[in-house]
BAFIGU-640727 format. One record per residue (C-alpha): x negated, y negated, z; residue number from 0; residue in one letter. Coordinates in pm, 1 decimal. Layout:
N
NODE_X_Y_Z_NUM_a
...
END
This chain:
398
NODE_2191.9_-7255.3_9200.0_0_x
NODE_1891.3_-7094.1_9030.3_1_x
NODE_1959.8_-6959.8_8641.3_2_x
NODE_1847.1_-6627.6_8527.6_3_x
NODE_1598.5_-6514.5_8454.3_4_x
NODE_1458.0_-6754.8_8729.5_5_x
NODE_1573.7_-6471.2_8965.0_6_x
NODE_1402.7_-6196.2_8796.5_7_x
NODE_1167.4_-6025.4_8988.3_8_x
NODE_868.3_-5939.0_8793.9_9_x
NODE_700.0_-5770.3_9070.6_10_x
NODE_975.1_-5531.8_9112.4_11_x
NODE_981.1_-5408.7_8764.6_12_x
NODE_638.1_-5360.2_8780.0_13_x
NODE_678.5_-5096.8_9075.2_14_x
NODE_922.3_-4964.0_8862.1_15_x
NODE_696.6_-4870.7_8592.0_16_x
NODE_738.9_-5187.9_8358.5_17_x
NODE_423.7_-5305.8_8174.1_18_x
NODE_463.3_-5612.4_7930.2_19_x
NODE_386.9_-5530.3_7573.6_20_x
NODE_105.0_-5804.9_7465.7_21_x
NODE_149.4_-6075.2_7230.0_22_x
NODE_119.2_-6032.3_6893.0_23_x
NODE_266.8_-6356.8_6697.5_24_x
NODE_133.7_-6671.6_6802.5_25_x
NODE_279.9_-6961.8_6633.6_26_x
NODE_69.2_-7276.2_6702.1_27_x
NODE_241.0_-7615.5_6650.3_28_x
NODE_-92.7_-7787.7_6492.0_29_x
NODE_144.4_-8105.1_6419.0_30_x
NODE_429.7_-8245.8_6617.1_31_x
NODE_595.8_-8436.4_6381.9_32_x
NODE_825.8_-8432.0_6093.2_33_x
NODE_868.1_-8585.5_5756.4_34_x
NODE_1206.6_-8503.7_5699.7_35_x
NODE_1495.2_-8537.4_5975.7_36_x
NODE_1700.5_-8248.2_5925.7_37_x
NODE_2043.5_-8267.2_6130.5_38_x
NODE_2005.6_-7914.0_6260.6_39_x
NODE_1661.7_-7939.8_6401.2_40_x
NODE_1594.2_-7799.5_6739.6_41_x
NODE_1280.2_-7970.4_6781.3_42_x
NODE_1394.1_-8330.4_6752.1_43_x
NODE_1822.2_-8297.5_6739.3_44_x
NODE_1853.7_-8089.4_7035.9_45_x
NODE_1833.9_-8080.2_7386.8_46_x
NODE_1465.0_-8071.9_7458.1_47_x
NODE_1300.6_-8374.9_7388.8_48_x
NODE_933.7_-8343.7_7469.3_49_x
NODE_800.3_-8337.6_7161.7_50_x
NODE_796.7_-8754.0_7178.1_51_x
NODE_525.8_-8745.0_7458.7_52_x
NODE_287.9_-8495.4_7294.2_53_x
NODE_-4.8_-8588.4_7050.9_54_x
NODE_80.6_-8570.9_6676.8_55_x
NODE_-199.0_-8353.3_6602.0_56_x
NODE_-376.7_-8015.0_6779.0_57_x
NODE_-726.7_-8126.3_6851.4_58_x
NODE_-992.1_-7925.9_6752.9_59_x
NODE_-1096.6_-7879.7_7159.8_60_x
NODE_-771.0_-7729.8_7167.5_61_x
NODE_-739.8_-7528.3_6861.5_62_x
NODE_-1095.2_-7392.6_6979.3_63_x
NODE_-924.3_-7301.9_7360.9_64_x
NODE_-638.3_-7166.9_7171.9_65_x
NODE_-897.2_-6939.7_6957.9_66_x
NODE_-1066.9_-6832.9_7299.8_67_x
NODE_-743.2_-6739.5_7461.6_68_x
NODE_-641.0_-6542.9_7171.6_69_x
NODE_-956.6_-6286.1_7121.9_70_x
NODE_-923.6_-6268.1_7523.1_71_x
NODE_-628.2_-6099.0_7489.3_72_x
NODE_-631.0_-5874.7_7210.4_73_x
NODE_-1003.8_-5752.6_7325.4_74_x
NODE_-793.7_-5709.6_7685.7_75_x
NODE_-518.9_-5521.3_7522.8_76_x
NODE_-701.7_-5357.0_7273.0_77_x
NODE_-451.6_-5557.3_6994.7_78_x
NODE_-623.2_-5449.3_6655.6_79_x
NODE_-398.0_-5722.6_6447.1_80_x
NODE_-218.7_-6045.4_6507.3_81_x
NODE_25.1_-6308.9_6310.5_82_x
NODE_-64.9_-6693.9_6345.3_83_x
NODE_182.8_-6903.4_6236.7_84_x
NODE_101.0_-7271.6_6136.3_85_x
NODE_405.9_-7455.6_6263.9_86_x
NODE_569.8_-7785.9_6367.4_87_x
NODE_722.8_-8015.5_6331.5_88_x
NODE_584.9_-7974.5_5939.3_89_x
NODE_236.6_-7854.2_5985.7_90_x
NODE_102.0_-7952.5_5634.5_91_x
NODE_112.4_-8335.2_5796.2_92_x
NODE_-196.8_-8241.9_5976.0_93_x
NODE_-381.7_-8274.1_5697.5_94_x
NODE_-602.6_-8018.0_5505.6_95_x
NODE_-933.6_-8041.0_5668.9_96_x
NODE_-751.5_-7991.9_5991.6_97_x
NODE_-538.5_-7666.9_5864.1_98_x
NODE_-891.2_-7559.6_5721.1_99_x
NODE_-1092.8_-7615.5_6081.2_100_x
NODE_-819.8_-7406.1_6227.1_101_x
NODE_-782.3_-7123.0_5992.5_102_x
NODE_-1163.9_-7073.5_6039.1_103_x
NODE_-1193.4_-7117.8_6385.9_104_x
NODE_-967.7_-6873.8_6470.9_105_x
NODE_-1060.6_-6577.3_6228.6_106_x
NODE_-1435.8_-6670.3_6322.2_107_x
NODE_-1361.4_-6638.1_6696.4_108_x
NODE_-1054.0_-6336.9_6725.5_109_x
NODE_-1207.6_-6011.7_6714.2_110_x
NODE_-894.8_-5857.5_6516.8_111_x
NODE_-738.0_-5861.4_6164.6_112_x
NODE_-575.2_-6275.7_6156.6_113_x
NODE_-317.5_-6246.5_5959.0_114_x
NODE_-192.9_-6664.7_5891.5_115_x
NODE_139.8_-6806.5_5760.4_116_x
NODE_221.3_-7127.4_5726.2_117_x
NODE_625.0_-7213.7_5731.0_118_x
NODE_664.0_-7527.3_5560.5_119_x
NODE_933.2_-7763.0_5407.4_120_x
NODE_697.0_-7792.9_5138.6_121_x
NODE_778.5_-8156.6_5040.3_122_x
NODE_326.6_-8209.9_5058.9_123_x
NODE_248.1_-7855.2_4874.6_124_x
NODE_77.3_-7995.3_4640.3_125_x
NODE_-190.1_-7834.8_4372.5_126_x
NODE_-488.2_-7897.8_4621.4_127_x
NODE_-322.3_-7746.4_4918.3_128_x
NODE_-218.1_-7416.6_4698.2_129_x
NODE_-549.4_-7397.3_4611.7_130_x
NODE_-705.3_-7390.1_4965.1_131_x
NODE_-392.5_-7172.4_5104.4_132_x
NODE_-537.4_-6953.0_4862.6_133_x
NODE_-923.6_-6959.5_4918.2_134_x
NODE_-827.5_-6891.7_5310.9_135_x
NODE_-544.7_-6635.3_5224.4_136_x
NODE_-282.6_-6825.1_5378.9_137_x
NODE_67.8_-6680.8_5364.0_138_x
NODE_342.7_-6945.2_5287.7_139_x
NODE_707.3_-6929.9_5423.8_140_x
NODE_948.8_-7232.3_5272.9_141_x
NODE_1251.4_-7370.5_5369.9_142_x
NODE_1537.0_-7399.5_5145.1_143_x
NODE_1913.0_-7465.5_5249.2_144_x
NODE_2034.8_-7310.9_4897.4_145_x
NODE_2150.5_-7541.3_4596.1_146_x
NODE_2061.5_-7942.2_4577.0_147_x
NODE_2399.5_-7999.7_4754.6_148_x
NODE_2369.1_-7774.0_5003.1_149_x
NODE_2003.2_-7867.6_5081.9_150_x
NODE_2017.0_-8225.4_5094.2_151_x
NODE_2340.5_-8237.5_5308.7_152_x
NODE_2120.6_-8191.4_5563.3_153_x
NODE_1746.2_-8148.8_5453.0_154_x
NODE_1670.5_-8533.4_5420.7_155_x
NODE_1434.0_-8781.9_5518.8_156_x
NODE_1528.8_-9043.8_5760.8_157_x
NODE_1626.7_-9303.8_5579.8_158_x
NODE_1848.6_-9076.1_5397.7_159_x
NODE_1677.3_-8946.1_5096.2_160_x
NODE_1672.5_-8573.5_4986.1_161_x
NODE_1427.2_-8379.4_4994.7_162_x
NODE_1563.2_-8087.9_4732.9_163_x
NODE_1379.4_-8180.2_4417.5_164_x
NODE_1027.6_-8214.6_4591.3_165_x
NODE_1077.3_-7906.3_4788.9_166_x
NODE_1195.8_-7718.8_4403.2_167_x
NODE_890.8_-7879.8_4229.9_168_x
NODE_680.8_-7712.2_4508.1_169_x
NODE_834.8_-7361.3_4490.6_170_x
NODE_764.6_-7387.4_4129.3_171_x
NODE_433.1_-7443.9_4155.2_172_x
NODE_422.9_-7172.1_4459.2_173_x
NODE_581.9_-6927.9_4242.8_174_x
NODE_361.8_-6943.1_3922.4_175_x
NODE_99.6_-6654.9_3887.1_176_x
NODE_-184.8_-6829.7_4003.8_177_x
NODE_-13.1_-6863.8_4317.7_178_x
NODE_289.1_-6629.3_4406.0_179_x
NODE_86.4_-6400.4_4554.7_180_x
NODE_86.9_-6626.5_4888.3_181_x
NODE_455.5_-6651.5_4881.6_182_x
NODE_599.7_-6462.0_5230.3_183_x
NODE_964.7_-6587.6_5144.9_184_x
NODE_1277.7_-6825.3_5219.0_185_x
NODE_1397.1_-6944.0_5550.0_186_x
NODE_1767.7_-7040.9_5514.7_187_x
NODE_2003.8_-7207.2_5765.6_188_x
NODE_2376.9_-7079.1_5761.1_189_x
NODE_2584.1_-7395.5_5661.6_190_x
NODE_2971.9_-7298.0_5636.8_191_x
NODE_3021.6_-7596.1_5429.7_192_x
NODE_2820.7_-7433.6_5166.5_193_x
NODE_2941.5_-7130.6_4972.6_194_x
NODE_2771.2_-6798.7_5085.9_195_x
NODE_2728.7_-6664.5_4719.6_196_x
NODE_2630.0_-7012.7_4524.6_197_x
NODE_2388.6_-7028.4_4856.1_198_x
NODE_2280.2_-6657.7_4777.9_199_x
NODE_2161.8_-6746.2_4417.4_200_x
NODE_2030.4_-7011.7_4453.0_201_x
NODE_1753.6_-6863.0_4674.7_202_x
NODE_1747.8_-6573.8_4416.9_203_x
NODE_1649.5_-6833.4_4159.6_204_x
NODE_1264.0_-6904.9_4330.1_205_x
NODE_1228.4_-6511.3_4350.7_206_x
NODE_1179.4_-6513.0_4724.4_207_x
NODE_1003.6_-6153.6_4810.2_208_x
NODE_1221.2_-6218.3_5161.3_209_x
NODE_1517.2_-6438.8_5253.3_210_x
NODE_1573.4_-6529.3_5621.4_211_x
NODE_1895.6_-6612.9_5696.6_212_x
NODE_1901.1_-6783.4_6034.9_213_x
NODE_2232.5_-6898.1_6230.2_214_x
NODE_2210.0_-7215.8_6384.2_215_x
NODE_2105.5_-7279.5_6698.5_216_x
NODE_2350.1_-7353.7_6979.0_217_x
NODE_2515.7_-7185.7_7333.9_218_x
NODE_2761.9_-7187.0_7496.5_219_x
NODE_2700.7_-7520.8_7667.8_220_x
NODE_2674.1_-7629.9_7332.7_221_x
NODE_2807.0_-7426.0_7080.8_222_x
NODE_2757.6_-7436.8_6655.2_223_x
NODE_2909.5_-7604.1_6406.6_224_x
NODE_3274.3_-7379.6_6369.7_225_x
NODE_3188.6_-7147.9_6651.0_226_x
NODE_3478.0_-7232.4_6943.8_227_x
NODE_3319.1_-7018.0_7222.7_228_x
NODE_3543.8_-6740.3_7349.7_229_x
NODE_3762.1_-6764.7_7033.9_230_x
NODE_3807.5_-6439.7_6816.6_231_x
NODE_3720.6_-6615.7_6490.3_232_x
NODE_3391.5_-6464.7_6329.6_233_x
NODE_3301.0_-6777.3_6028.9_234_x
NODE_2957.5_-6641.6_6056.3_235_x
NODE_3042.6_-6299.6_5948.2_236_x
NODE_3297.8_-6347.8_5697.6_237_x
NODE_3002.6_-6603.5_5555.0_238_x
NODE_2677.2_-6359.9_5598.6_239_x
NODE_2908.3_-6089.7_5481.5_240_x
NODE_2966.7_-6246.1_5149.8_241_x
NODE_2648.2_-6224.3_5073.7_242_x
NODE_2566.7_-5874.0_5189.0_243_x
NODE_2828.6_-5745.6_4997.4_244_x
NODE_2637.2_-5936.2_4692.9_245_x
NODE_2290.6_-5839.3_4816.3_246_x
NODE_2425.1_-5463.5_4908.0_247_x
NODE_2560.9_-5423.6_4571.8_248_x
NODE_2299.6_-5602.1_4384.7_249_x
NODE_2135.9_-5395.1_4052.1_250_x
NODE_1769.3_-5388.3_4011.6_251_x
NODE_1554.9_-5522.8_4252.9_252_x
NODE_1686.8_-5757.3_4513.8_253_x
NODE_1473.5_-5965.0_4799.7_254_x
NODE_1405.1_-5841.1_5142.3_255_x
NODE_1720.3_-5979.4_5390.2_256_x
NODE_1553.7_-5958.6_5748.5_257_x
NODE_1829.9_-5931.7_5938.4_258_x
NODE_2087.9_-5712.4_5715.6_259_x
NODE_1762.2_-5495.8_5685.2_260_x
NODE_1720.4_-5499.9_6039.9_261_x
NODE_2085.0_-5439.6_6156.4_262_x
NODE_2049.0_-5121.5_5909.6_263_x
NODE_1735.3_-4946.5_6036.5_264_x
NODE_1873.5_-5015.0_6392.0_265_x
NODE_2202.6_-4838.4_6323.5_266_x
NODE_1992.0_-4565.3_6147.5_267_x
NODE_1810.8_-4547.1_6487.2_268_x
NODE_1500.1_-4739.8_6413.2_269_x
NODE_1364.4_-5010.3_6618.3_270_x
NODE_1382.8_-5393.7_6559.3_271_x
NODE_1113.0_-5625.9_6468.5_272_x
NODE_1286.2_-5922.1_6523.2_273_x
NODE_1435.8_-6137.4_6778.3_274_x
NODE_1782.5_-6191.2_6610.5_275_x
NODE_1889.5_-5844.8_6717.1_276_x
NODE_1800.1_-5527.8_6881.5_277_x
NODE_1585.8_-5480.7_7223.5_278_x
NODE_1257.6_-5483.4_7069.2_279_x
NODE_1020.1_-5670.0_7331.4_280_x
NODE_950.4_-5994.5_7217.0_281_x
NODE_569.7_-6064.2_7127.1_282_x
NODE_548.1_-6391.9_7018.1_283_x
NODE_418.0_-6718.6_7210.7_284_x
NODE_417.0_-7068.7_7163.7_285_x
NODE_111.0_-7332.9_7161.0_286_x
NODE_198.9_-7717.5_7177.3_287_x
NODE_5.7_-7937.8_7008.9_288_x
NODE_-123.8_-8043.8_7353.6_289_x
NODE_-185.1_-7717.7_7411.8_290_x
NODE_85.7_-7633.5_7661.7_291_x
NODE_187.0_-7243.1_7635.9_292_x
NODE_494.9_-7202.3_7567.3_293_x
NODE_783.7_-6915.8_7575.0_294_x
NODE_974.4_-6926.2_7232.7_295_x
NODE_1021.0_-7298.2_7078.7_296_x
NODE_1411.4_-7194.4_7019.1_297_x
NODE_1501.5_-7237.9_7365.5_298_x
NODE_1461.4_-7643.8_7330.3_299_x
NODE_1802.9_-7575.7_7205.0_300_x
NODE_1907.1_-7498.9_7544.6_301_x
NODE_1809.4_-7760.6_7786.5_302_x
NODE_1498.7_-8021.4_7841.2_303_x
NODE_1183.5_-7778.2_7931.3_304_x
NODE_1351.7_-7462.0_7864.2_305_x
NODE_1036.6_-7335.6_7704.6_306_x
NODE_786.9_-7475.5_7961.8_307_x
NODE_593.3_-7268.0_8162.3_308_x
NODE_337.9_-7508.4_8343.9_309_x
NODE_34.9_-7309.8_8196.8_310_x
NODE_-216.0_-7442.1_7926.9_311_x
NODE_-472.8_-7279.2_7715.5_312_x
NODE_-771.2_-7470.7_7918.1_313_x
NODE_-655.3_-7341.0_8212.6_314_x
NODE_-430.1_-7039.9_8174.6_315_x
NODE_-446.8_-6728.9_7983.4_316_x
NODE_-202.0_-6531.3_7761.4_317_x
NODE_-156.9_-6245.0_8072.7_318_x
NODE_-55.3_-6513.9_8253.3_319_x
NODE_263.2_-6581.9_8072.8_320_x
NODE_326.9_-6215.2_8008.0_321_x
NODE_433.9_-6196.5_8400.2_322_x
NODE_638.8_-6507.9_8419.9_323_x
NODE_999.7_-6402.5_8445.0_324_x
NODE_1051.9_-6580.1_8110.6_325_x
NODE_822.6_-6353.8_7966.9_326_x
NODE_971.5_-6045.2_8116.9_327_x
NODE_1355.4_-6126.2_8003.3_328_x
NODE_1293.4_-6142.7_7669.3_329_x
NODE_1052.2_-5777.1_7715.8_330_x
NODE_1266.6_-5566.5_7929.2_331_x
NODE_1555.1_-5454.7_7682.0_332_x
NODE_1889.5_-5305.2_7877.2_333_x
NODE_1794.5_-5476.6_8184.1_334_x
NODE_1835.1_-5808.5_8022.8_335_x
NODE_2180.5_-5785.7_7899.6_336_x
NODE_2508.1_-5910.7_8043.5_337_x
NODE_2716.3_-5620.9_8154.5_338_x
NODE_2973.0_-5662.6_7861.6_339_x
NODE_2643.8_-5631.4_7619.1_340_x
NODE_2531.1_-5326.2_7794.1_341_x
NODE_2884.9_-5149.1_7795.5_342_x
NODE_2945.7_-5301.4_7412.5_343_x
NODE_2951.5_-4977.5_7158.6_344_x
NODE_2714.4_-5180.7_6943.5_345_x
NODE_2501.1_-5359.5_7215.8_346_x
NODE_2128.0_-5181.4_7154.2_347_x
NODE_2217.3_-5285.6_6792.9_348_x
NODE_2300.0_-5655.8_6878.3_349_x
NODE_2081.1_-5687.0_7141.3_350_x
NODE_2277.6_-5946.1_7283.2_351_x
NODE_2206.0_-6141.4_7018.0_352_x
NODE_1921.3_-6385.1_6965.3_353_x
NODE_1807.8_-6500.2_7341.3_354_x
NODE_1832.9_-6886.0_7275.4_355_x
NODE_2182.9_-6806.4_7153.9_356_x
NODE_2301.1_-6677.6_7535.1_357_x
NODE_2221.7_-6977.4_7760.1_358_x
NODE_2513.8_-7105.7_7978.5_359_x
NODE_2499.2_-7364.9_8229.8_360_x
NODE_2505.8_-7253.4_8532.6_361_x
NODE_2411.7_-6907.8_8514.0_362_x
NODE_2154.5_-6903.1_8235.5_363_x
NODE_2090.3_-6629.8_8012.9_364_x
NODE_2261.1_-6340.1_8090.6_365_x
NODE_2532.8_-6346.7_7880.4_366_x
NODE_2622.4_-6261.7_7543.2_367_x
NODE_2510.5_-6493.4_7237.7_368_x
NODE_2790.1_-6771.0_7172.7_369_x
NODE_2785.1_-6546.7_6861.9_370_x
NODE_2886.9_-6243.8_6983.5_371_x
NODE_3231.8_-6184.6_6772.8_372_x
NODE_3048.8_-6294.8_6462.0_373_x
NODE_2735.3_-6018.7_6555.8_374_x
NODE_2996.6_-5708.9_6588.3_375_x
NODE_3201.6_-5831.1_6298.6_376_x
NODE_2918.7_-5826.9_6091.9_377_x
NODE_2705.4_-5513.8_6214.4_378_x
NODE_3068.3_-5289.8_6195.2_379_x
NODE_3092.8_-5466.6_5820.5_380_x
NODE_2721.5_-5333.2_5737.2_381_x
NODE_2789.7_-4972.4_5929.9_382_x
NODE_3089.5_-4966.5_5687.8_383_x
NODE_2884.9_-4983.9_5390.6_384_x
NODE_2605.3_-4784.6_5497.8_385_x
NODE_2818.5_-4499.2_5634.1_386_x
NODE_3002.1_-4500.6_5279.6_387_x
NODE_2676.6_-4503.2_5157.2_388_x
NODE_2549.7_-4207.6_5317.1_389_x
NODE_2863.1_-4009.1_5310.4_390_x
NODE_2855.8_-4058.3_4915.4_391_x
NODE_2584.3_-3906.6_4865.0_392_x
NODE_2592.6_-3524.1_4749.0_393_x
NODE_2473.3_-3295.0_5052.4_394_x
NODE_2105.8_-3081.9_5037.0_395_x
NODE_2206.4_-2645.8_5011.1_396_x
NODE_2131.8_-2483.3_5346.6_397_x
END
């Protein structure tokens, strides 16, 4: 029986007055291997394993097709501005000359601002790499798990080594003056072994401009670590709500949280810019290091080729993935959530949750994320405080 969105019909919506919204993010895995072996990985723990037939490196054929395909679209779309993310596996494996080649390729051939991050465990940031990061105005992203402990539970290398102090040593040297002006932020996984607040602090202690807390992947099929799908129990929110009663209360200045920030501009009636929540249409594509297009890289959580598309930047161009039904699913807001997200009182806040986080076998993704008690424990815990917030405050004369 054929999963949704497989049964989408993108023609359909079309008639109806759909039009995709054009890709903005383009994350380009320019290495597809790893020199840690983190437990939680999606890439290499999870259910997709492709990554062990593609080439370790992007070629430079490839990374100039990719740079062709991208300054096709925006001139098509008119796209004034776009994100590339340097990703993997760990992209600084493919060497600097490579990361150098690519970084000037692609601003040399897009005809649009190129705005470039690089997310990194940072275990090879070394002096020399900081120093060309900075001469191309690369943006760095790290991740950090929290405290030695914490980190290394699962953050190691696979014979068992942590990688903590390297990835410390590296902040440090990120974070001095020369260089903290390329620092983007923290990328944290939720561990509940880990205490939220010691976690919290820890992170403070780089001073991350932005923390991303990110829950880890799973479904239904295959749910997280403590999350028994279809039980009541929210771990997830009593743990991210430890901290956002810490960050919420926090004195002085305290770093950017993407998603309590996001949960709080949606429930003041803003729109999302993420993918964990909201019905923002997703922007963002993926290019293998083969050069394979891609749909988001989080749905090798799900099953073997989730992601996979059948097109390829030689062959195929961007447009042509924004009318797969893929594509469309993750674009089309409302129409794309299960009927209890749609009739939920917070489901345009939610979003249904990230869209990896929804798969079931069987029927796909039209259902609500495995996290779904955890997402309206925690968005009712942040309305709380925001709605005390507001109501606190002393009211303008008419």
């Amino acid at each position: 029986m054929p999963e949704w969105p497989s049964t989408l019909d993108v023609d359909a919506l079309l008639a109806d007055g759909w039009r995709p919204t054009p890709f903005r993010q383009f994350i380009l895995k320019i290495h597809s291997r790893c020199d840690l072996a983190c437990s939680y990985c999606y890439v290499y723990e999870m259910a997709d394993q492709t990554w062990r037939s593609r080439p370790r490196r992007m070629s430079r054929d490839t990374v100039a097709a990719t740079a062709a395909r991208i300054a096709e679209h925006v001139t098509a779309h008119g796209v004034e501005s776009v994100e590339v993310v340097l990703h993997g596996g760990e992209p600084l494996l493919a060497g600097p000359a490579e990361i150098e080649h690519a970084v000037r390729t692609l601003r040399a051939a897009v005809p649009a601002r190129v705005d470039v991050l690089a997310q990194t465990n940072a275990t090879l940031l070394d002096d020399d790499y900081l120093r060309l990061f900075d001469a191309l105005g690369v943006g760095l992203g790290v991740s950090l798990d929290g405290s030695r402990d914490a980190h290394d539970r699962v953050r190691r290398t696979a014979d068992g080594r942590g990688s903590y102090d390297r990835t410390a040593a590296a902040l440090t040297r990120l974070t001095s003056p020369a260089f903290r002006h390329l620092f983007r932020g923290l990328l944290c996984t939720v561990d509940l072994r880990n205490d939220p607040a010691e976690t919290y602090e820890a992170l403070c202690g780089f001073g991350p401009p932005a923390v991303d807390f990110l829950l880890p992947h799973g479904n239904w099929s295959a749910p997280p670590p403590g999350r028994t799908a279809g039980l009541p129990a929210t771990p997830y929110a009593d743990w991210l709500g430890a901290v956002f009663d810490r960050w919420y209360a926090a004195p002085g200045r305290a770093p950017r949280v993407r998603l309590f920030g996001e949960i709080i501009h949606l429930l003041l009636g803003g729109w999302s810019a993420s993918e964990q929540v909201g019905l923002s249409p997703a922007a963002m594509v993926v290019v293998e290091t083969d050069g394979e297009i891609e749909q988001s890289d989080l749905l090798k959580s799900a099953y073997e080729g989730a992601g996979s598309t059948g097109l390829h930047v030689a062959t195929h161009s961007f447009d042509d993935l924004l009318l797969l039904p893929g594509t469309a699913a993750r674009q089309i807001g409302t129409l794309a959530l299960a009927a209890e997200c749609a009739a939920c009182p917070v489901g345009g806040i939610c979003g249904g949750g990230l869209y990896a986080h929804r798969y079931r076998h069987g029927s796909g993704f039209q259902n609500p994320s495995v996290y779904c008690p955890d997402l309206l424990a925690l968005i009712r815990r942040i309305g709380t405080a925001v709605q005390a917030d507001l109501s606190a405050r002393p009211k303008e004369p008419r």
